[in-house]
N, C-alpha and C positions, 0 to 999 in steps of 0.2 A: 504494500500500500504506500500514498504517498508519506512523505518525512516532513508533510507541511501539515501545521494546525488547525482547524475549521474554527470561525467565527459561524457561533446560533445566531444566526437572526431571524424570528419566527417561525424557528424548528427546520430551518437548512441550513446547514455547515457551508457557509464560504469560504474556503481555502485563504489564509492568510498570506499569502504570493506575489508576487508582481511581475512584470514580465520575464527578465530575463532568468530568475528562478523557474518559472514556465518552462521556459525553451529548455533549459536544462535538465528539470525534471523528464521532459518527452523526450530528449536524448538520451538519457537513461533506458525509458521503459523500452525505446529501440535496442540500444546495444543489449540488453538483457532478456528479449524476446516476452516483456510483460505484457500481459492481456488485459488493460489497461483502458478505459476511456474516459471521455473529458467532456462537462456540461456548461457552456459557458454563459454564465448568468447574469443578466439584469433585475432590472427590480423587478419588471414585468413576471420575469423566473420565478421568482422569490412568490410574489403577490398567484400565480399559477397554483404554485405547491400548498396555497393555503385554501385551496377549492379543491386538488384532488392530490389524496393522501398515496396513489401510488406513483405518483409524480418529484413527490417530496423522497420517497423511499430510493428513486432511482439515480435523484443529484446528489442525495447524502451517502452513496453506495459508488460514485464515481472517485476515479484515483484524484481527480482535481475538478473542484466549479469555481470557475475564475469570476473574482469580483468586475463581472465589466456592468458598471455603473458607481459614479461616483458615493452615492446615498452608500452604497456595498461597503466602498474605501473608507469612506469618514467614522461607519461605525466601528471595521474594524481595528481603526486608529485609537477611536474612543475606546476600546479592549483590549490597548498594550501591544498592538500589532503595527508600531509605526514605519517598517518597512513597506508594506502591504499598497500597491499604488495599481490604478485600473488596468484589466490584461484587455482591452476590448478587442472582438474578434477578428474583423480586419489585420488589426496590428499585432496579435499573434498569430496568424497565418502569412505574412507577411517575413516576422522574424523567423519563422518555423523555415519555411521556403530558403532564407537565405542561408542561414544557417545549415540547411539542406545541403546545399549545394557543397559544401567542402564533405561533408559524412558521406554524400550519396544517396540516403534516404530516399524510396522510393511513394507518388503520392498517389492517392485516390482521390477522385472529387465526385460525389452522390448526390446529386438533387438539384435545383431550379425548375426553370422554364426550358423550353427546348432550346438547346445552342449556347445556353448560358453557362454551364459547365467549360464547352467548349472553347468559350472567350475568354471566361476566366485563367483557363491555362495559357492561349494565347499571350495572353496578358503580361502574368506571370513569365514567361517564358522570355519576355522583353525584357524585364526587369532582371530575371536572375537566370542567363542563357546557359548554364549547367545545373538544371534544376530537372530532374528524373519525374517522369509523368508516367505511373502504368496504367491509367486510365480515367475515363469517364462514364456517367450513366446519370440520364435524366428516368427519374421514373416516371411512369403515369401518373397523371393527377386524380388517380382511383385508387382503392388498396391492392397490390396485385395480389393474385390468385398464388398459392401455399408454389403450385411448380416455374411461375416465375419470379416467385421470392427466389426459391431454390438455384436457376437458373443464374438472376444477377450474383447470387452469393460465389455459386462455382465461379462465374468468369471470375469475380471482386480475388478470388484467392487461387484463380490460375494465374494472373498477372502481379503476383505476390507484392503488393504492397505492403511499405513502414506504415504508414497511416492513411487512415481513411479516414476525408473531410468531410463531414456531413451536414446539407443546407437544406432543411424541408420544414424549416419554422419551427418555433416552442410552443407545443410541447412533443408537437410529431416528432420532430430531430431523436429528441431525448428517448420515448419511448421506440427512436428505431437502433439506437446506439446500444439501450439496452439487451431488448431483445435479441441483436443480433451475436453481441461481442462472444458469446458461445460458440458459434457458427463461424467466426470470420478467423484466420490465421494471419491477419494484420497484427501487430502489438499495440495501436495507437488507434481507437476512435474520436474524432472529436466533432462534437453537435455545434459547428458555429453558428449555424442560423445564414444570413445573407452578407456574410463577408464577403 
């Protein structure tokens, strides 16, 4: 599990962290082949968990839920955690990516709209042009059916990715990171929502 502290706030443990402790920690659970996922939370998160209690169960059971909202940082300042400064999910996909690129780290990207995966790597690919992509996968905007979960899962772990990035909203993300992290032979999931 992680080596970082949770701040209660409303009965979910926000990880007392900040960035570049982040990136660190998820270089870890890679070199160590940890089966590991990551819920990156706002207040909206927080305020979620307090309407459905299996939602709460699934951020307080992740290796890390990043304080990305300031209201997250300040309280867990106010709790002696004065390192602790916002990981927002952009800009830990971002250091994760760059930092990438010297490890090799292999990435997934799961979710949007049609093509948005796609640009997103592009993107990406401008910014840090030795950055390892084994794939993409927009799903349907339906729940798929049990053998084409199964399907995207095989591909997800014949193209063996370090981490799979996953953007299908809060609290779908979270509930799909969960679910799956049994199933996937990635060491790193991480629920960033629309980074």
């Amino acid at each position: 599990m992680a080596t970082f502290p949770r701040v209660n706030i409303l009965g979910v443990g926000i990880s007392a962290v900040n960035l570049p402790q982040a990136v660190e920690e998820i270089d870890r659970w890679i070199a160590s082949r940890a089966a590991q996922y990551v819920n990156v939370c706002a207040v909206h998160t927080v305020m979620e968990c307090q309407r459905d209690a299996s939602l709460r169960r699934i951020v307080n059971a992740s290796g890390l839920a990043m304080p990305d909202g300031m209201p997250l940082v300040w309280l867990s300042r106010m709790r002696g955690h004065s390192q602790v400064s916002r990981v927002y999910g952009p800009d830990l996909m971002l250091a994760v990516c760059e930092r990438s690129q010297n490890t090799r780290s292999r990435h997934f990207f799961y979710g949007g709209a049609p093509g948005v995966a796609d640009l997103l790597v592009r993107k990406l690919k401008t910014l840090y042009p030795r950055l390892v992509v084994a794939g993409t996968h927009t799903p349907p905007h339906r729940p798929p059916d049990a053998e084409e979960d199964r399907e995207v899962l095989d591909r997800i772990n014949a193209m063996a990715p370090d981490i799979v990035w996953v953007g299908l909203g809060t609290p779908k993300q979270d509930y799909w990171v969960a679910r799956h992290r049994p199933l996937l032979d990635a060491p790193v999931l991480i629920a960033v929502g629309a980074a």
